[in-house]
C-alpha positions as CSV (number, residue, x, y, z in Angstrom):
1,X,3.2,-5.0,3.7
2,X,-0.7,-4.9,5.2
3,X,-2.3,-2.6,6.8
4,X,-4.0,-4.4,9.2
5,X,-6.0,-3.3,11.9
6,X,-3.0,-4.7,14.4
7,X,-0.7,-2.3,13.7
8,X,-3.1,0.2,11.6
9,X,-3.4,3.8,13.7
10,X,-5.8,5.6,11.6
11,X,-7.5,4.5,8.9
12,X,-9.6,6.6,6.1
13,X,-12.0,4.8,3.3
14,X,-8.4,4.2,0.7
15,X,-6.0,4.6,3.1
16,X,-4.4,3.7,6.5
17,X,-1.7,5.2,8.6
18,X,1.0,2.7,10.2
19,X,4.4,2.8,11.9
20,X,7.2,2.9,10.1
21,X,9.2,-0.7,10.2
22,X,12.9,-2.1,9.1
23,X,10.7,-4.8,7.6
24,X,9.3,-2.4,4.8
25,X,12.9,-1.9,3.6
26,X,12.2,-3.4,0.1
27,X,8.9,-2.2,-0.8
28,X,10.0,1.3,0.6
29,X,13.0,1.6,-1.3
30,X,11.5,0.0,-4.4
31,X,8.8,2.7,-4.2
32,X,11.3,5.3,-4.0
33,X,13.7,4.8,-7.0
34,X,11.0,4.5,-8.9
35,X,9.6,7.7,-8.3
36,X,12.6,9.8,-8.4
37,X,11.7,12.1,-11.6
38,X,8.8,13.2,-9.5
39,X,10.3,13.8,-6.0
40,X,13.6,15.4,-7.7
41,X,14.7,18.1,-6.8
42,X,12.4,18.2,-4.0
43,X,12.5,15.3,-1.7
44,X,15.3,12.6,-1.4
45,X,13.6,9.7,0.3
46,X,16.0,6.5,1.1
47,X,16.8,4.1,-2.1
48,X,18.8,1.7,-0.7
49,X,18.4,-0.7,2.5
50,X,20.9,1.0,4.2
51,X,19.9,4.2,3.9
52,X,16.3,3.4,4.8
53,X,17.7,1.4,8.5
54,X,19.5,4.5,9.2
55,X,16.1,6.6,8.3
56,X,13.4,4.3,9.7
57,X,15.8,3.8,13.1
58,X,15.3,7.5,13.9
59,X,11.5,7.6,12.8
60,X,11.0,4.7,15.4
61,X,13.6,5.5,18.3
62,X,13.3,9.1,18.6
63,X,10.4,10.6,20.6
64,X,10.8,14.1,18.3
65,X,9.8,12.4,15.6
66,X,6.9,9.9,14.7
67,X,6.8,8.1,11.0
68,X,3.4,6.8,9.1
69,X,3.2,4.9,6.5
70,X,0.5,5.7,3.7
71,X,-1.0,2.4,2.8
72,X,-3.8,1.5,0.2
73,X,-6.7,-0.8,1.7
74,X,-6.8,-2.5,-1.8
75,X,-4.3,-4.1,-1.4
76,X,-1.8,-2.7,1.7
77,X,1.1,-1.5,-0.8
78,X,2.8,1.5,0.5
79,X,1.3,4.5,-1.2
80,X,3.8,7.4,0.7
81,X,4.8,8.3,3.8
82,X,4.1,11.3,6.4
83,X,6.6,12.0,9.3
84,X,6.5,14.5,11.8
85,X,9.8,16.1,12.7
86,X,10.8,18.2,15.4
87,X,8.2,17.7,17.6
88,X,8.2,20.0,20.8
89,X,6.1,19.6,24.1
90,X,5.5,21.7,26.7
91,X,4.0,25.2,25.4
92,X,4.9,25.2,21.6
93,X,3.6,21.7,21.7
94,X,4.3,21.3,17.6
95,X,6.3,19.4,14.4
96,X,7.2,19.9,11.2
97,X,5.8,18.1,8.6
98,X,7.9,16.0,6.1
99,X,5.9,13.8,3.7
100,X,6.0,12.6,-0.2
101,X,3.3,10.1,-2.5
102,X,5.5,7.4,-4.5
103,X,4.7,7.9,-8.2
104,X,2.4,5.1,-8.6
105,X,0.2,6.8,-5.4
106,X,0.3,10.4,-7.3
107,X,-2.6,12.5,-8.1
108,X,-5.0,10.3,-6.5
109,X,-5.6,11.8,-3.5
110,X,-4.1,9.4,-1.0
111,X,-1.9,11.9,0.8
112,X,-4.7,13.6,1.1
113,X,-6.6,11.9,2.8
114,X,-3.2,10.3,4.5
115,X,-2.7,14.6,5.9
116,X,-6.1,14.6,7.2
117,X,-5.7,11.4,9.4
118,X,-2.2,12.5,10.6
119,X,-4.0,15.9,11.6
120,X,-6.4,13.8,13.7
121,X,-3.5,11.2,15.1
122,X,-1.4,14.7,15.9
123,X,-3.9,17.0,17.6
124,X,-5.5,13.8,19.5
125,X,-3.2,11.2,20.7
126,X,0.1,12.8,20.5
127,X,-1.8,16.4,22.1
128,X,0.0,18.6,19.5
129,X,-1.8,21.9,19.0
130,X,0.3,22.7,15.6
131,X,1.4,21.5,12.4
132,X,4.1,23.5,10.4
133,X,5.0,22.6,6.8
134,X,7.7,24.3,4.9
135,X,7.4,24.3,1.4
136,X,10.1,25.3,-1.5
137,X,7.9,27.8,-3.7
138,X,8.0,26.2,-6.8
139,X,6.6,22.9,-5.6
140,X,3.2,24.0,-6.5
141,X,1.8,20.1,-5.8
142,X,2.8,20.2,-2.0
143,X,1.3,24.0,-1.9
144,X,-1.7,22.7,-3.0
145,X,-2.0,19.7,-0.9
146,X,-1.4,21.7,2.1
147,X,-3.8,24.2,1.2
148,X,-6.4,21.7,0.6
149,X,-5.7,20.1,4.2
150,X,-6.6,23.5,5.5
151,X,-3.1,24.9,6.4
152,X,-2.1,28.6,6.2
153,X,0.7,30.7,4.5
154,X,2.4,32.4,7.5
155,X,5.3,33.5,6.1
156,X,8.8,33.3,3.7
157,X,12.0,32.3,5.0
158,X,15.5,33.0,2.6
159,X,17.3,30.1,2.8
160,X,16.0,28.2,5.1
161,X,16.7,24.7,4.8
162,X,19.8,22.8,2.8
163,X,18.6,20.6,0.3
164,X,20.6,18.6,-2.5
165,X,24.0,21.1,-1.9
166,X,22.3,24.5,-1.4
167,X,20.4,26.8,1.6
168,X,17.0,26.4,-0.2
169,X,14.0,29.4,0.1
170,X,11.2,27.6,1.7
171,X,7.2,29.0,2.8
172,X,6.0,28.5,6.1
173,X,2.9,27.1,6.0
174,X,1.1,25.9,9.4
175,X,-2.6,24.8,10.6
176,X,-3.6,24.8,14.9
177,X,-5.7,22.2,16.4
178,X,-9.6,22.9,15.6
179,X,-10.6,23.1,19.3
180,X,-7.7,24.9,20.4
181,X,-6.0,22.6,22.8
């Protein structure tokens, strides 16, 4: 799938941010078996069609939530994905990040880049004021990326989140809009 400019919301010098679509069920899925070793036992992205409808469906239907797809200007193949979660208005006005490279993408940077356009996307259009990002402490790769995106340890939550059969420790990690909106 392309990344063209019609449906492109943010675009950085590799990469471009689009909406998640039931069309991409293939190349998503493809993507995601084959990078299994490295999202295991971390992240458990969709590997079959029907698994991705049933994920895409709530990326694209429910207003708590807002999908991108990470893809390359070379040649628009899906590089990753970043989703916000949870997203709250009023006050809190925030969302929880969720977000993985596919193997081939890994350790080039592209989510990266990818984090720092979602940070612009979140804190302009959809007038967030924070993104949170918890993290299980021995994935040292998504520490690192948040950290270079400019997010902040805030805390450690005990078994926070279930993941692949067990309540899983996870670090709270979070960054604020730069201008304070």
């Amino acid at each position: 799938m392309s990344d063209d400019p019609g449906t492109c919301l943010a675009a950085g010098p590799r990469v471009g941010l689009r909406p998640f679509s039931l069309a991409d069920a293939e190349e998503f899925t493809a993507r995601a078996r084959e990078s299994r070793e490295l999202h295991r036992p971390w992240l458990f992205p969709p590997c079959t069609p029907e698994a991705y409808a049933a994920y895409a469906g709530t990326l694209i239907e429910d207003p708590a939530r807002a999908g991108f797809l990470v893809c390359e200007h070379t040649d628009g193949g899906i590089a990753g994905f970043v989703n916000i979660n949870n997203i709250v208005r009023g006050a809190f006005r925030s969302g929880a990040l969720g977000y993985g490279a596919f193997a081939h993408a890994a350790g080039r940077g592209l989510l990266t880049e990818a984090l720092g356009l979602v940070q612009e996307h979140a804190f302009g259009p959809l007038e967030l004021h924070r993104l949170e990002a918890n993290i299980q402490p021995g994935n040292t790769a998504s520490r690192a990326l948040v950290r270079r995106a400019g997010f902040r340890l805030e805390g450690f939550s005990p078994a926070m989140l279930h993941i692949d059969g067990a309540w899983r420790d996870h670090e709270r990690w979070a960054i604020t809009a730069p201008d304070g909106h």
